[in-house]
N, C-alpha and C positions, 0 to 999 in steps of 0.2 A: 461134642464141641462146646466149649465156652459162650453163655450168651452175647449174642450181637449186642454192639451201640444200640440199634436199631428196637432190639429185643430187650433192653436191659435189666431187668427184674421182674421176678414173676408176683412180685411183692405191689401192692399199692403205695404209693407216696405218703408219709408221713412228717410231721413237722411239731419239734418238739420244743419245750423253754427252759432254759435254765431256770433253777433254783438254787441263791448261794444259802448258807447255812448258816447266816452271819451271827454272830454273839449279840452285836450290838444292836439287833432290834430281832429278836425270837423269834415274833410273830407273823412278821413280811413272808418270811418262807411259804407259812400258811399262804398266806392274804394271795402270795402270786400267784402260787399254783393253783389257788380260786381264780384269780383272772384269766389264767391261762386255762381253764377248763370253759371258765363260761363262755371263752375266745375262740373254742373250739378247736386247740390242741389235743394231739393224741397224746402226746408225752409230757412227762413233769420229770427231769431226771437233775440230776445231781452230784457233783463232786465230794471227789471223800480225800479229806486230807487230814487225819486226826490229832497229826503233828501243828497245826498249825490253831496257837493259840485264840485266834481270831474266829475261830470255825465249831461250829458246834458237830456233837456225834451226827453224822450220816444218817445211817438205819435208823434211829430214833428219831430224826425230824421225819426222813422220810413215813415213818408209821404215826406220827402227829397229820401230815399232809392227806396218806391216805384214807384215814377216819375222819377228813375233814371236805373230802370231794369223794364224786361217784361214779364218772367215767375212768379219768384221766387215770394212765399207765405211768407209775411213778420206778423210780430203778436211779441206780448211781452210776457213775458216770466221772474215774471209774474205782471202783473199790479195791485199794493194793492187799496184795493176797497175804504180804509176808506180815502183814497186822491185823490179818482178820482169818483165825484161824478156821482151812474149813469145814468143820465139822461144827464148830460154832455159828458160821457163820449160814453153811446151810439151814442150820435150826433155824437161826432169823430171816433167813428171806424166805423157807416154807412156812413158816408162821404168816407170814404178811400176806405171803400168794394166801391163806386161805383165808386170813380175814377179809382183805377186799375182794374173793371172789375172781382170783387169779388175772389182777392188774401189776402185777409185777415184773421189771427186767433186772438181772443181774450183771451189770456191766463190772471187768475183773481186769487188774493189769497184773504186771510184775513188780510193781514198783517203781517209780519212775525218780525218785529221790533218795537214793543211798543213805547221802547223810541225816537227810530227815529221819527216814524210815531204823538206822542205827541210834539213834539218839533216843529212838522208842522201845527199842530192844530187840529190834526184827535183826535177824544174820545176815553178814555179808557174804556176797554171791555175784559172783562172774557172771556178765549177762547171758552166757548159756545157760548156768547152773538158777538162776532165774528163770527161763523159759522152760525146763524143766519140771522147776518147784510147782510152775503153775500148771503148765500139763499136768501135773501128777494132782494139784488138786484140783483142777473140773474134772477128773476121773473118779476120784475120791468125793467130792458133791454131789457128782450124779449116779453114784452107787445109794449114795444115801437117801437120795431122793427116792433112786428106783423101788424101793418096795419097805415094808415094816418089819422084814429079816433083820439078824442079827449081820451085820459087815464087819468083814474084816478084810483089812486093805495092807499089804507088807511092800510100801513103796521105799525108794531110795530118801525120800525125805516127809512123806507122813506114812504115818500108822495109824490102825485103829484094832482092835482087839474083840471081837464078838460084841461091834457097837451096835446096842438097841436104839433104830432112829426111828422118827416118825416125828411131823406128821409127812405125808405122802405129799407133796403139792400136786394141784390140780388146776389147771392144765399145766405142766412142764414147765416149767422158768426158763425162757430162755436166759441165754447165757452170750452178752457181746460183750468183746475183748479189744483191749484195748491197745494200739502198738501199728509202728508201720514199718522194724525192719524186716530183712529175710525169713529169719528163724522165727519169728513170732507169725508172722502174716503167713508162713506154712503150716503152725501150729491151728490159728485160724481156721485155715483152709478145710485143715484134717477133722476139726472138734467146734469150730464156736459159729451161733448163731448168727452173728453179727459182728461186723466190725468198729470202733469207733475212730475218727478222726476228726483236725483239727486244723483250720485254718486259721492265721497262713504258714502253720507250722509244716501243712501236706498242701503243696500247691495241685492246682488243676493239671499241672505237667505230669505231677508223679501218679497220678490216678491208675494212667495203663498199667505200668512197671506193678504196681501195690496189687490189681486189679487181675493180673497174667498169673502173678506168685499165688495169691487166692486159690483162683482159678484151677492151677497147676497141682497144688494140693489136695485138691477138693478130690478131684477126678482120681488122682491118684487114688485116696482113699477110699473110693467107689460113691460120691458124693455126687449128689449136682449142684454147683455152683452157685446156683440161681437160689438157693436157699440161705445163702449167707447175705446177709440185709447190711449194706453199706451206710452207717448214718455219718451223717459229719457236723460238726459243730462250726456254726456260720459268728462271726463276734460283731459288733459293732452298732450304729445306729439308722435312724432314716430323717430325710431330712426333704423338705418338700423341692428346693433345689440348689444348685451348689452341691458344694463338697466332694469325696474325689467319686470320678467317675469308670474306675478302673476295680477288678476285682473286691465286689463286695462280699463281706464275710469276713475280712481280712483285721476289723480291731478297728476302722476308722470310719466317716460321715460316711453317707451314700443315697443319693435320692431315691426316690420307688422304684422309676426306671431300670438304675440301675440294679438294683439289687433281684428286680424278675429277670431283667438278662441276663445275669452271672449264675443264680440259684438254676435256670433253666437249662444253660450252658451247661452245668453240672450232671443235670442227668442221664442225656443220653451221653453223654462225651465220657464223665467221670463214672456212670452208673453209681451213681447218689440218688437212692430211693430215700431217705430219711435226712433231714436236716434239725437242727438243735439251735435254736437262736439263744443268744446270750449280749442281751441288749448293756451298753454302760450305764445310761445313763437315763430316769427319769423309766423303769423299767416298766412300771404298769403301761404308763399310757405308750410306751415303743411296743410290747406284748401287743395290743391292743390294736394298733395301726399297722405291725406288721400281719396280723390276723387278718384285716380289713381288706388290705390291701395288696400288700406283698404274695400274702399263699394264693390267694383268689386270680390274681395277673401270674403267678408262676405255672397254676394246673389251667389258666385258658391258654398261654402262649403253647406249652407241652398238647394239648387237646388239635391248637393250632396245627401245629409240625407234626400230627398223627392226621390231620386228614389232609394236610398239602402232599 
């Protein structure tokens, strides 16, 4: 059976912070993901958009970030596949898993900007033949990963040829994905680690629906469900009071209050074990206050509702 509301993850709760990759000031990337470690976040993850002149390489900030703190679990968030080829791209994240000592997530989509993504030189592809592309390469990464054999992979859209890979990562990268139609969130189900999502682009309604289809796949594939870690990316600010008092996470103000009853809402309702703040404005000290304050009132209220 599918985990209960009740039951929702076999997973501990985690809570992670954006990191933008801006051009225009290098070193912030660093600086937050230091705040956000000494904030006592688990994650430092990250958007990959390399079309976007504004935006520096991904995997490169991210491996400045991780040479730069010692806990904190740094991964993108999420890295489109049809520009980052995988057999290159597994090289770069088993590299990284072993420099920091296997603090790495591979967060992977299909692409989610056509025309960006063709303006780069990646193929056009019908969103099947996307969901595909990317099946075929988390199967194609984690052959590579799996051992320092020669692989050789004869898929519908990569190849590889007697490839000599290594290094080996240690412990396993996982691997969450990114996407919340039919076909992907089966694909999910069958093969990935984790999901990622995004409000308010997946409201708290669509949760079961996304949640069922997981589910549904998992088991199919002889899986248990409870192993695919739901994170969602929460946007906005905190504000001590005022501003709206309705679905926080959503890209707008939100007092403390609010924001422990919605994120709390979230997890037994939505089975949201991980959340990803992405603060607008004034981000260290919002880092900082939602760490204070917000994670601390979201794990007493969920402590609360476990022993009433």
């Amino acid at each position: 059976m599918p985990p209960s509301a009740a039951n929702a993850t076999a997973y501990s709760l985690q809570f992670g912070a954006n990191i933008d990759p801006n051009v225009a000031d290098p070193e912030e990337a660093v600086a937050r993901a230091q705040v956000a470690e000494d904030a006592g976040y688990d994650l430092a993850l990250m958007q990959d958009h390399p079309y976007n002149p504004e935006h520096l390489d991904t995997w490169t900030v991210l491996g400045a970030i991780a040479t730069s703190t010692n806990r904190i679990i740094v991964g993108s968030n999420v890295s489109p596949l049809p520009l980052r080829p995988p057999v290159m791209l597994a090289k770069a994240v088993a590299s990284l898993q072993l420099l920091t000592h296997g603090r790495v997530i591979l967060g992977l989509g299909a692409g989610g900007f056509p025309t960006h993504l063709a303006a780069f030189g990646a193929p056009t592809r019908s969103p099947g033949e996307s969901v595909t592309a990317l099946d075929e390469g988390i199967q194609l990464i984690r052959q590579l990963w799996s051992n320092n054999q020669a692989i050789s992979f004869d898929g519908d859209v990569y190849q590889t040829r007697d490839a000599m890979f290594g290094p080996k990562p240690e412990p396993a990268v996982p691997i969450w994905i990114g996407g919340g139609k039919p076909r992907m969130l089966r694909l999910i189900g069958r093969v990935g680690d984790g999901i990622l999502l995004s409000a308010p682009r997946v409201p708290l309604a669509a949760l079961s629906g996304i949640n069922a289809t997981i589910d549904g796949a998992a088991l199919a594939a002889g899986r248990d469900p409870s192993v695919v870690r739901r994170a969602y990316n929460v946007m906005g600010d905190i504000v001590d009071s005022g501003g709206e008092v309705a679905h926080a996470g959503g890209g707008g103000v939100y007092p403390v209050d609010a924001w422990i009853r919605d994120l709390t809402t979230y997890v037994p309702t939505g089975r949201i074990d991980t959340f990803i703040f992405w603060p607008n404005h004034d981000r260290h000290a919002q880092l900082r206050w939602f760490a204070a304050e917000v994670i601390p009132g979201v794990r007493a209220a969920l402590a609360a509702r476990a022993v009433a």
